[in-house]
C-alpha positions in Angstrom: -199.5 -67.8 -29.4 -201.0 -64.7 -28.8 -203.0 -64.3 -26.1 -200.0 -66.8 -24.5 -196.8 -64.9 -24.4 -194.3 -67.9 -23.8 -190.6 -68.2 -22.2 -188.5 -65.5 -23.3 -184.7 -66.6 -22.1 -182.1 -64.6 -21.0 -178.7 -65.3 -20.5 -177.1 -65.7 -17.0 -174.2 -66.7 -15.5 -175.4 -68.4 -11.9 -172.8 -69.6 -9.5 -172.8 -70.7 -5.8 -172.1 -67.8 -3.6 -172.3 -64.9 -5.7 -174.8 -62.1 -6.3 -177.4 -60.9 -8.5 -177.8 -57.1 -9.5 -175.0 -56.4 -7.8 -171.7 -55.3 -8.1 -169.3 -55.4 -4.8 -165.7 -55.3 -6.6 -163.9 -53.3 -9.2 -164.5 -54.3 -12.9 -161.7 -55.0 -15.4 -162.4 -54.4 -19.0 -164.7 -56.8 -21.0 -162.5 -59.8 -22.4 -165.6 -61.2 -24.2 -169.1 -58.8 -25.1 -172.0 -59.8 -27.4 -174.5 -56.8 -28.2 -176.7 -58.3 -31.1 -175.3 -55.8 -33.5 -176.3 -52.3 -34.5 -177.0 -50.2 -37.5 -177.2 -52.5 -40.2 -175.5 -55.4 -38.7 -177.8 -57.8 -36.7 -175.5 -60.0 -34.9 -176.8 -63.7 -33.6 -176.0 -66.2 -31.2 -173.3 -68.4 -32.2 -175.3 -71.4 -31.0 -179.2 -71.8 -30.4 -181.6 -75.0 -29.6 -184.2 -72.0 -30.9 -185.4 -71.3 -34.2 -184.6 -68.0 -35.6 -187.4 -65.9 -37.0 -187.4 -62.3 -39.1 -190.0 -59.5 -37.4 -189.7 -59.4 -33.9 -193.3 -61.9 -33.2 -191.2 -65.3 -32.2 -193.6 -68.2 -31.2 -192.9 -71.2 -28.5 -189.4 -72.3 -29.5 -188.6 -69.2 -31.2 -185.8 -66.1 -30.9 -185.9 -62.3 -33.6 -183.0 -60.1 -33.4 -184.8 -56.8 -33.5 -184.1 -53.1 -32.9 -187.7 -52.4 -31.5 -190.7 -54.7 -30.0 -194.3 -53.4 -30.4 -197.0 -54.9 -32.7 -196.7 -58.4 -31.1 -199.3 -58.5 -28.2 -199.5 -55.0 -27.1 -202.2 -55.9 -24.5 -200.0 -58.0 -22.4 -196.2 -57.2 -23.8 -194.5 -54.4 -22.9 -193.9 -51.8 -26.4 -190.0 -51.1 -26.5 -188.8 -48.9 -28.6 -185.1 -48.9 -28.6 -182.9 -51.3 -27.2 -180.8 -51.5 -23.5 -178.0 -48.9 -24.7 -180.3 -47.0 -27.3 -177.4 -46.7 -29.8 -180.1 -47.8 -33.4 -179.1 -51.2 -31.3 -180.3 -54.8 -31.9 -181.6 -57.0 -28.9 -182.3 -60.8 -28.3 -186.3 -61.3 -28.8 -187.6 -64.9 -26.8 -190.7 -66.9 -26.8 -189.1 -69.5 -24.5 -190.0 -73.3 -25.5 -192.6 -75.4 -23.2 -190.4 -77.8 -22.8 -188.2 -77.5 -19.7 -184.0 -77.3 -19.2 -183.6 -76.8 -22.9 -180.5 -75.1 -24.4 -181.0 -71.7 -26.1 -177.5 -70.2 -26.2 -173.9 -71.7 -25.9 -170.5 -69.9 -26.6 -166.9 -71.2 -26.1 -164.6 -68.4 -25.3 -161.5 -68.7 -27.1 -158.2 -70.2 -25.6 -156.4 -68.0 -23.2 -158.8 -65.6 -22.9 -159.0 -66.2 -19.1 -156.1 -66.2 -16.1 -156.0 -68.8 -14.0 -157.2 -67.8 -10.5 -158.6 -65.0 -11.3 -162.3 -64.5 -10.3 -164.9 -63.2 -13.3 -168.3 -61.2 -13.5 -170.1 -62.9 -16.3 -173.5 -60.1 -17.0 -176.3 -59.0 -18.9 -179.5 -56.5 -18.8 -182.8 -58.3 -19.1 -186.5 -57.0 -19.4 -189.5 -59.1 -18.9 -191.7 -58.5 -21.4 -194.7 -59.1 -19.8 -196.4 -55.8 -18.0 -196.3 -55.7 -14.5 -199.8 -55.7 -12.5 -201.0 -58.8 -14.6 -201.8 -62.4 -13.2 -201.0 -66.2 -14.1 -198.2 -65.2 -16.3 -195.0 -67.5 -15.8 -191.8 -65.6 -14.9 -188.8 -66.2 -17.2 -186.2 -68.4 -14.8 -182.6 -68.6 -16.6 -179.5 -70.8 -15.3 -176.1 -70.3 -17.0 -174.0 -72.8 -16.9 -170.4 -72.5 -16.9 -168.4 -75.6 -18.2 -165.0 -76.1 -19.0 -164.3 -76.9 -22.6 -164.2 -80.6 -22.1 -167.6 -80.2 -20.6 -166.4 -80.1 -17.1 -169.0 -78.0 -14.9 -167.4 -75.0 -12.8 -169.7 -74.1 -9.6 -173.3 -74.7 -9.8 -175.6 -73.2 -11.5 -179.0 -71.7 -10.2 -182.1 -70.1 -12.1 -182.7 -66.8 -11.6 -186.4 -65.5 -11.4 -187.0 -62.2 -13.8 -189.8 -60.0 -12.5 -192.5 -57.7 -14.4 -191.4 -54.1 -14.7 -193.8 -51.3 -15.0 -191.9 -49.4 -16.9 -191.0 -50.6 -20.8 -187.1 -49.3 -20.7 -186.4 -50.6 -17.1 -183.8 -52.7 -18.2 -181.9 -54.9 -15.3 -178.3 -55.8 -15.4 -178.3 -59.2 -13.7 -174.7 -61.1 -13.3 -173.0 -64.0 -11.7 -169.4 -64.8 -10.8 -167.2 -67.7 -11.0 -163.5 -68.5 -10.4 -161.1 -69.3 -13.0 -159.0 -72.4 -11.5 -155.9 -73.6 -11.9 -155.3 -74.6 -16.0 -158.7 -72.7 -16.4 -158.2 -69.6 -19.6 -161.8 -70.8 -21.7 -164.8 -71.5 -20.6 -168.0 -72.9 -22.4 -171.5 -71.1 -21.8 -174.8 -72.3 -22.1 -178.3 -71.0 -21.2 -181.2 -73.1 -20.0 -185.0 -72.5 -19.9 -186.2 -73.8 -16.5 -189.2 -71.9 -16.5 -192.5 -74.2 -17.3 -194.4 -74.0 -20.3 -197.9 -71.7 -20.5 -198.7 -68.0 -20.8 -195.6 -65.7 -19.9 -191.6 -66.6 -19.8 -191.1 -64.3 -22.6 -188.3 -61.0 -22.2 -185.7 -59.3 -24.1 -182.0 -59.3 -24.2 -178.7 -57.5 -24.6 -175.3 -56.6 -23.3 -174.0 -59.7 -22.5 -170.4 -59.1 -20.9 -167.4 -61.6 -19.5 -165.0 -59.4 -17.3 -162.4 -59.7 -14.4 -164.2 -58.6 -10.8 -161.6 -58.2 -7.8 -162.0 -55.6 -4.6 -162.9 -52.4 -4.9 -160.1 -49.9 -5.7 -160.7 -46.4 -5.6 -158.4 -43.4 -7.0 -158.0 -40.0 -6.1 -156.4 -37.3 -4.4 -156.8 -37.3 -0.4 -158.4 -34.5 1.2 -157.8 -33.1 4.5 -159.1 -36.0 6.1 -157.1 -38.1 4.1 -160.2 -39.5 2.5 -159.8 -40.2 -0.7 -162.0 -37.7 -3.0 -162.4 -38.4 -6.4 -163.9 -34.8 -7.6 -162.0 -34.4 -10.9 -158.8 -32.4 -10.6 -159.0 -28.7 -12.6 -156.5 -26.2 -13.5 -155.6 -23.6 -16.7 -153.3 -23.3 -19.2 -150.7 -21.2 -17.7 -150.5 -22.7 -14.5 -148.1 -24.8 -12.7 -149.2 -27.9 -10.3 -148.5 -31.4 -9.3 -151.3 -34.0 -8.4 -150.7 -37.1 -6.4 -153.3 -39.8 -7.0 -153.4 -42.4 -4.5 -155.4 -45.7 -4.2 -157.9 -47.1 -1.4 -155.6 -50.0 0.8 -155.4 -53.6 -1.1 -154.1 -56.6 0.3 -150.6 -57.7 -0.7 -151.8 -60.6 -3.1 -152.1 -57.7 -5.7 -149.6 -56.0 -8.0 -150.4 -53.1 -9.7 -150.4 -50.8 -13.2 -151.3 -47.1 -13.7 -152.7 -46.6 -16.9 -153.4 -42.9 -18.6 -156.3 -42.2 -21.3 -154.8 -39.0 -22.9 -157.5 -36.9 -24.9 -159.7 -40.0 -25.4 -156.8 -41.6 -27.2 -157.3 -44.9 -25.6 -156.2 -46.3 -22.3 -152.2 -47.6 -22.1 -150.2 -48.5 -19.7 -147.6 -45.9 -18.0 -144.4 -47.7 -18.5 -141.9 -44.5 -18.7 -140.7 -44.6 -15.9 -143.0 -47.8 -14.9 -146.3 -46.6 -12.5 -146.7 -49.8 -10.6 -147.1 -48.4 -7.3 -150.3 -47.1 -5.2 -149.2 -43.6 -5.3 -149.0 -41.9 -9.1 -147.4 -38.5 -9.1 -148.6 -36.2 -12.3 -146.5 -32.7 -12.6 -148.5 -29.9 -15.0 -146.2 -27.5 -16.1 -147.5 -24.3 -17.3 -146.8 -25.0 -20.6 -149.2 -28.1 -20.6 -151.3 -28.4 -23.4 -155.3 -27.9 -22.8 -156.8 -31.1 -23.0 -158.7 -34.3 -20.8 -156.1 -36.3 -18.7 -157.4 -39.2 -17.4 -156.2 -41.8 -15.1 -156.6 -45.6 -13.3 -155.5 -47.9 -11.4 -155.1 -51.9 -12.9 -154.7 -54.6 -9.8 -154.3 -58.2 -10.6 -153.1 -61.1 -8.3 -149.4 -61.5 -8.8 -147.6 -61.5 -12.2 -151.5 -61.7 -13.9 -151.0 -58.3 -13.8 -149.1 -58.2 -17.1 -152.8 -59.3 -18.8 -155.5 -56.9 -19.1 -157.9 -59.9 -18.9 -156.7 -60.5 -15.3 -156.9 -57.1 -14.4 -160.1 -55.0 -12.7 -159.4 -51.1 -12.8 -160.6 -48.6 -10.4 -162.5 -45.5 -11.1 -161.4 -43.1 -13.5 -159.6 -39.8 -12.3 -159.7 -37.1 -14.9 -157.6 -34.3 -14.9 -159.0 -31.4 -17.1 -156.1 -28.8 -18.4 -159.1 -25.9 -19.3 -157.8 -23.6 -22.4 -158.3 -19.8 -21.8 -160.8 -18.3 -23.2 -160.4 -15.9 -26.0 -159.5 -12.8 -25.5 -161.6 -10.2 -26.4 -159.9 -7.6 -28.7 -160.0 -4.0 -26.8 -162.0 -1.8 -27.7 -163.9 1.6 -27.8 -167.0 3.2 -27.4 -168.8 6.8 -27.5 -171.7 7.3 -26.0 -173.8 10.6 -24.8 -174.6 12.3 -21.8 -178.3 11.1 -20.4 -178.8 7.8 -21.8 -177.0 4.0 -21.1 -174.0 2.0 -22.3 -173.8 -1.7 -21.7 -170.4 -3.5 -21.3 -170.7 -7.2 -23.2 -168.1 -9.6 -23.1 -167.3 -12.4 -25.5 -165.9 -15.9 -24.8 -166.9 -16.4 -21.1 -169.6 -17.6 -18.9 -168.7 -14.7 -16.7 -167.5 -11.2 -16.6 -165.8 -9.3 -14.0 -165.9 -5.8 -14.9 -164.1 -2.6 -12.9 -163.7 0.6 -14.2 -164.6 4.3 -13.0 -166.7 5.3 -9.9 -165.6 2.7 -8.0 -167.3 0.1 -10.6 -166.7 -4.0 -9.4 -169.6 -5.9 -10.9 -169.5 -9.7 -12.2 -172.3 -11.0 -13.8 -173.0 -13.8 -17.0 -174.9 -11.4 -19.0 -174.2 -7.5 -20.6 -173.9 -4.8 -17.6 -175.8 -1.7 -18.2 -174.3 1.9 -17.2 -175.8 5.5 -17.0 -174.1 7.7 -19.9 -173.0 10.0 -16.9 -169.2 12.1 -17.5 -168.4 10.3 -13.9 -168.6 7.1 -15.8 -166.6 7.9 -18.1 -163.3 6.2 -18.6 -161.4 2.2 -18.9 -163.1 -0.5 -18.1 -161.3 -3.6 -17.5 -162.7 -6.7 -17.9 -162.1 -10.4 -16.9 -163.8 -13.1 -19.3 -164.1 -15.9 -16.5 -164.3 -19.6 -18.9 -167.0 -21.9 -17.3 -163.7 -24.3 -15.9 -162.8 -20.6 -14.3 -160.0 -19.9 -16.5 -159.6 -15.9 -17.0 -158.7 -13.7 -19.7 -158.4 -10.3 -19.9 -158.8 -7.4 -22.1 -160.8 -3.4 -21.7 -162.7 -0.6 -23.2 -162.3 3.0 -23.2 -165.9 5.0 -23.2 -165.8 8.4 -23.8 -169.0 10.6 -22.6 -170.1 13.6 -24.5 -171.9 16.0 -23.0 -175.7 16.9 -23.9 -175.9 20.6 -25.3 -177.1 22.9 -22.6 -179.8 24.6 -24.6 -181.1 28.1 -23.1 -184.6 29.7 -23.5 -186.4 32.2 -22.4 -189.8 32.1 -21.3 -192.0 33.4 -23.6 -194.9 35.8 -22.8 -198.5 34.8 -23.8 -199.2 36.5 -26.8 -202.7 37.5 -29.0 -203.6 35.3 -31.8 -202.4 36.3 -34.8 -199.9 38.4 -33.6 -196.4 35.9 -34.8 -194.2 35.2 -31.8 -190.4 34.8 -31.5 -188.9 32.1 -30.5 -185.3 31.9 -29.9 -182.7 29.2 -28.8 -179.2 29.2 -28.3 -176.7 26.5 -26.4 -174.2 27.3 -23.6 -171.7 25.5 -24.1 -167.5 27.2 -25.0 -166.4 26.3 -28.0 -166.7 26.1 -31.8 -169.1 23.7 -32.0 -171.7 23.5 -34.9 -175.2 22.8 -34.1 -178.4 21.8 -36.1 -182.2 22.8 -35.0 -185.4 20.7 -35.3 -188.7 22.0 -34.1 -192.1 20.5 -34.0 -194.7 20.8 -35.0 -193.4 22.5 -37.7 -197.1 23.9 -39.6 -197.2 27.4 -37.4 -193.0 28.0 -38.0 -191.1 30.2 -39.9 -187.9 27.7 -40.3 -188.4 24.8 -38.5 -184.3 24.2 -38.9 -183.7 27.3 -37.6 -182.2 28.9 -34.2 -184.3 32.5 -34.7 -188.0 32.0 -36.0 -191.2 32.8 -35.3 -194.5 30.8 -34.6 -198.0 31.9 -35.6 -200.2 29.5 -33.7 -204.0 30.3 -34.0 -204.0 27.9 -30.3 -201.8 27.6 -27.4 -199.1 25.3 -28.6 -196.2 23.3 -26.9 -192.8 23.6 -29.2 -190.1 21.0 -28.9 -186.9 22.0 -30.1 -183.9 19.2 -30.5 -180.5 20.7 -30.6 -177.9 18.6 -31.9 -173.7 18.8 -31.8 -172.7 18.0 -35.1 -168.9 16.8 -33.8 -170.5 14.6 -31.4 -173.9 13.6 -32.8 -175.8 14.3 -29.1 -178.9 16.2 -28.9 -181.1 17.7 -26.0 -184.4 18.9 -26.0 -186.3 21.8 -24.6 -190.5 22.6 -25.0 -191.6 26.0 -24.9 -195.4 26.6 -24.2 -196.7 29.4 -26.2 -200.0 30.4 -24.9 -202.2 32.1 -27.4 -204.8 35.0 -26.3 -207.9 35.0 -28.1 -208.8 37.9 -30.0 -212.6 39.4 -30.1 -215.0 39.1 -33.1 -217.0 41.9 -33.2 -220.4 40.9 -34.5 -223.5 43.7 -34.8 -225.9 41.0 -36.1 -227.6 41.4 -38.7 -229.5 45.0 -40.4 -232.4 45.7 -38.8 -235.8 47.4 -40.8 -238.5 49.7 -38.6 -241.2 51.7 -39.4 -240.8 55.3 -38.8 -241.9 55.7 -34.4 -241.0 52.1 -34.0 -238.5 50.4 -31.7 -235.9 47.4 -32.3 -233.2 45.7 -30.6 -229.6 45.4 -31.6 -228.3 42.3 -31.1 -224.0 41.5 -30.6 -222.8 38.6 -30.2 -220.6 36.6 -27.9 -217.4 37.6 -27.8 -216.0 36.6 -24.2 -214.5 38.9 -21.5 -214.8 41.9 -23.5 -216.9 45.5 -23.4 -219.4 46.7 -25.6 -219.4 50.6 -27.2 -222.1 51.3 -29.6 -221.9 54.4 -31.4 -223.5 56.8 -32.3 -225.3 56.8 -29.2 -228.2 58.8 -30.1 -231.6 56.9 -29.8 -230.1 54.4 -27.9 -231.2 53.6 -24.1 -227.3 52.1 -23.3 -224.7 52.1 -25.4 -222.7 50.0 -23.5 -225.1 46.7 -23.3 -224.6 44.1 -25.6 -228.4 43.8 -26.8 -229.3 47.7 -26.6 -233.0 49.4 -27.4 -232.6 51.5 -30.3 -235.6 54.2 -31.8 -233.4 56.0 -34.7 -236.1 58.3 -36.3 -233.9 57.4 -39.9 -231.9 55.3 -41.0 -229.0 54.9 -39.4 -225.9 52.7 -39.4 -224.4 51.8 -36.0 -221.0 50.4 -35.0 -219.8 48.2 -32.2 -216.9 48.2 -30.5 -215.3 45.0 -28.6 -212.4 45.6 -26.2 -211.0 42.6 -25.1 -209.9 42.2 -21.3 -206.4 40.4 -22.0 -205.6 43.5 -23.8 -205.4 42.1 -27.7 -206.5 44.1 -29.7 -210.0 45.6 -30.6 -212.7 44.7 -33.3 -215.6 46.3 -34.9 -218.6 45.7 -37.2 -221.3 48.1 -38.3 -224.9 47.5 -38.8 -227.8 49.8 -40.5 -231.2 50.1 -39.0 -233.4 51.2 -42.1 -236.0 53.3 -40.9 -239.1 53.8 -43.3 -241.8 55.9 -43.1 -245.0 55.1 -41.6 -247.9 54.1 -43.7 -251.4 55.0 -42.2 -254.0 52.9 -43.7 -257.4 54.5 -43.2 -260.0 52.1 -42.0 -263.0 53.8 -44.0 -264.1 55.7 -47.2 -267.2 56.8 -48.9 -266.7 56.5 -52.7 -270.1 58.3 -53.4 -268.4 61.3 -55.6 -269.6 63.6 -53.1 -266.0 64.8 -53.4 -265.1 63.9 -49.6 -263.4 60.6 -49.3 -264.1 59.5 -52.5 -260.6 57.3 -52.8 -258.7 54.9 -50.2 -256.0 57.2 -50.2 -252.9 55.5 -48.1 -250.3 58.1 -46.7 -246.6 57.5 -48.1 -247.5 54.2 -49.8 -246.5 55.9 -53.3 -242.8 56.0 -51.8 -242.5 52.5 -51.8 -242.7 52.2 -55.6 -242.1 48.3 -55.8 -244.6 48.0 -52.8 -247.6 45.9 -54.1 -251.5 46.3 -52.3 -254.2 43.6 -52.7 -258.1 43.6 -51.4 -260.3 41.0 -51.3 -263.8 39.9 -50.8 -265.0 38.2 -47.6 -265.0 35.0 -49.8 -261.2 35.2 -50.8 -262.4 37.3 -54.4 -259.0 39.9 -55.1 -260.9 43.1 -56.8 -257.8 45.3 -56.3 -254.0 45.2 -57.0 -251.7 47.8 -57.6 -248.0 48.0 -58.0 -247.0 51.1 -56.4 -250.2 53.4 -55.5 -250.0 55.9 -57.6 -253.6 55.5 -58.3 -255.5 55.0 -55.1 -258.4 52.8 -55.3 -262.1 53.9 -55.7 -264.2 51.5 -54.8 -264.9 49.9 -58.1 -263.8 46.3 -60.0 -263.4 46.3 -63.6 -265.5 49.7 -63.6 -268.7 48.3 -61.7 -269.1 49.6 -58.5 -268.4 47.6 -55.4 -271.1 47.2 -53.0 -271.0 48.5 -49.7 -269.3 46.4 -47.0 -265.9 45.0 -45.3 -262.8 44.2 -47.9 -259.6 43.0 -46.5 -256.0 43.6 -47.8 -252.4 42.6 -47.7 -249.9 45.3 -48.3 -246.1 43.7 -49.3 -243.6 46.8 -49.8 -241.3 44.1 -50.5 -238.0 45.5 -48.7 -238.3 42.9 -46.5 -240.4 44.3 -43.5 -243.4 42.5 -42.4 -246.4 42.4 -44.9 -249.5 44.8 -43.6 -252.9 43.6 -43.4 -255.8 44.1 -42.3 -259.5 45.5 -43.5 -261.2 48.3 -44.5 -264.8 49.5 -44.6 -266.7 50.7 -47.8 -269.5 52.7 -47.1 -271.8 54.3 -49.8 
């Protein structure tokens, strides 16, 4: 059904006067365990009123041996996805049957399987499938009834109530003891559904064990209180100790049986010489092997101790023999001046480490030196094991010292002027050394010891000296500062007429003075932007001379000086023989110089290329009327064009 989830029965072993979920006694080993199977192997239940069913989905009457449950009625059944030990494990799946006090499981152990008198735990781990925080669902309620295999009943059996679980692994282990009377060695088991029919009464099941219960027993070795402690004993190969395990007081009814599990080997009795007492005394030689001794204590009632069905064991005391740990093969390291070493270990947890300058440091991870000749030296070192086992083993570090490298300061100097640089190491010896400088573009030899640099900008020079026997290296920086040196700049060549003045202009040139020579014509020869009023041409030449003392610079400039042209502003072309031509003073030395007149109305009725003929008033032979003309002289050498206007008059 469903939307129903019905009785899901699990198997339990309910007796007068015992316990559920409890344990208050020591356990013997299983005599009888049913798991369901793993891996491959589903196992079932011998013998069932229920009817078996692939999947894991069982209806009313129905059981599925499954490794997982989901897919069924996720909104009301818990998903699990791995059974009660998690081991690819099968479990018992159960959709109990409406009907009331059925049988679902029965099992007959064999025939002397149990000692007489001898009380039993009979358990199992059960999950109710159905989520907790849910309402009018039926809770499974299992009896286990315990028969002998005539049919006889043994005690009285009770139902258990299962509650929900939040959680989908909260497996339970729920269990019930019984006595084994007199003539009593197999038993008969069967499990009955008293739960009522309806929604619910469904759960899971595994783990089903049949074991020996008795008091509690508890080994170990006594502490100064004389309280037993059962913290695991420790020691190393290579030492020497005795243990004495003792029990917790039992009555007299019980014999006893010392058993030893030696490297997971199995547990066996200790009958050379036989351990039947309370008290077991172990001796560890030195030369014990490393490995896992492990010890307990059997009790039984009388001569049942000679079964292991009729015993219960205490706790287990282990005694651990803890190999050392490998020794770390010695060794060396070189290191240089200035920087770190680090010490590392192999094989530990821990390292102790001691060594020069008073060194004691222990730490789980590499320790990290300064490379400083105080440092220098063995270091030994103790590799601790994490059962604190030691080994021990060194290494030798050797420190080389840095080369002392010696400079001197070097002087600013004026750009372009190549500057020496030269470094040398102070250290005794006949050690070899190679030079690397950088940057390298402005450098002689930047391998060298002896070079020179020819920076055009103040530049900072790392040098790297290394010892070629002991491959360390130092560095040093230099700062060459450069000087600038003065550009001389006269500007450009100036053009006057004759009488006229112009300015010479120098440029920039920083924190230097100005000398202009020759100094004829010129109101100061020592300003940068002088007044000069040569009456010819005439080159000049200025002089910068820096303040930083570099050197000085000079550049030349020519003031062309032409003579003047006087245009007259009148003339009477009326061949009266006064006046007649325009005639233009010095205009015929300038004999690329070309002339132009024009009309008021922009009409050109004169050009000449030189003047070696002045002009005389006339265009294309006509006579020009009386009145303004206007010209433009261009003497083309690069002085300003001339115009103006001129006034014909006949």
């Amino acid at each position: 059904m469903q939307f129903k989830p019905k009785l899901l029965l699990f198997i339990l072993l309910l007796f007068a006067g015992t316990e559920v979920r409890a344990q208050a006694g020591s356990l013997g080993d299983p005599v009888f365990t049913f798991d369901f199977g793993s891996g491959n192997t589903p196992k079932f239940p011998p013998a069932t009123g229920y009817q078996y069913v692939t999947g894991s989905c069982p209806n009313d009457g129905q059981y599925a041996i499954s490794k997982t449950e989901t897919g069924c009625h996720d909104d009301t059944w818990h998903q699990v996805l791995k059974d009660h030990t998690g081991n690819d494990g099968y479990m018992m799946v159960v959709n109990a049957n409406e009907v009331q006090g059925q049988k679902f499981f029965e099992y007959t152990l064999n025939p002397n399987t149990l000692c007489e008198n001898t009380e039993y735990e009979f358990s199992a781990y059960i999950l109710n499938l159905i989520k907790a925080g849910q309402s009018g669902f039926n809770r499974p309620n299992v009896s286990f009834v315990i028969e002998k295999p005539d049919g006889t009943p043994i005690g009285i059996a009770e139902g258990v109530e299962i509650p929900e679980t939040s959680d989908p692994s909260g497996w339970v282990k729920y269990s019930r003891r019984f006595t084994a009377g007199a003539g009593v060695t197999s038993v008969r088991i069967k499990m009955i559904n008293n739960a009522p029919g309806g929604p619910g009464n469904d759960l899971l099941l595994d783990d089903i064990a049949f074991r020996a219960y008795g008091p509690i027993v508890q080994t170990g070795i006594p502490n100064d209180a004389g309280e037993i402690s059962t913290i695991p004993g420790n020691q190393c190969v290579g030492i020497s100790k005795r243990y004495i395990i003792k029990s917790s007081p039992i009555n007299d009814t019980y014999k006893y049986q010392w058993q030893q599990n030696l490297n997971g080997a199995g547990w066996t009795d200790i009958t050379t010489p036989p351990e039947t007492t309370p008290t077991l005394i172990r001796d560890f030689p030195a030369t014990q092997p490393a490995g896992s001794y492990q010890y307990r204590l059997g009790v039984a009632v009388g001569d049942n101790i000679t079964s292991e069905s009729c015993r219960v064991y205490s706790n287990t005391f282990t005694i651990n023999v803890n190999a050392l740990p490998p020794v770390p093969v010695p060794s060396t390291q070189t290191v240089c001046e200035g920087g770190t070493f680090t010490l590392t270990g192999s094989g530990g947890v821990t390292y102790k480490w001691t060594g020069p300058n008073n060194l004691s440091v222990t730490s789980p991870d590499p320790v990290t030196i300064p490379a400083i000749k105080a440092n220098e030296g063995r270091y030994n070192v103790e590799v601790i094991s994490m059962a604190n086992c030691s080994s021990f083993s060194y290494v030798d570090v050797t420190v080389n010292l840095k080369p002392i490298i010696d400079m001197e300061e070097i002087q600013p100097a004026c750009k372009g002027v190549g500057v020496p640089l030269k470094v040398s190491v102070h250290e005794p010896g006949t050690d070899t050394y190679t030079y690397s400088w950088f940057p390298t573009g402005d450098l002689t030899n930047a391998n060298a010891a002896d070079l020179t640099a020819n920076p055009n900008i103040t530049t900072d020079y790392t040098v790297t000296v290394t010892n070629n026997r002991t491959t360390c290296s130092d560095t040093r920086q230099v700062h060459v500062e450069i000087l600038d040196v003065p550009v001389a700049n006269a500007g450009s060549d100036k053009k006057i007429f004759e009488g006229q003045l112009v300015m010479l202009d120098g440029g920039e040139a920083g924190d230097v003075t100005y000398s202009w020579s020759p100094t004829e014509y010129l109101d100061n020869p020592h300003s940068r932007t002088p007044t000069a009023k040569p009456p010819h041409t005439t080159p000049y030449v200025l002089t910068v001379t820096p303040a930083n003392g570099c050197s000085i610079d000079v550049d030349e400039m020519i003031v062309t000086v032409y003579e003047k042209i006087v245009v007259p502003s009148t003339f009477t072309p009326n061949n009266d023989g006064v006046n007649d031509i325009w005639n233009i003073e010095a205009l015929e030395t300038y004999p690329d110089g070309v002339i132009s007149v024009f009309t008021r109305n922009g009409k050109q009725v004169f050009q000449s290329r030189g003047y070696g003929k002045p002009w005389d008033g006339k265009f294309n032979g006509s006579l020009l009327p009386a009145g303004t003309y206007y010209y433009v002289i261009d003497l083309k050498n690069n002085t300003p064009k001339l115009s103006g206007w001129v006034l014909l008059v006949r």
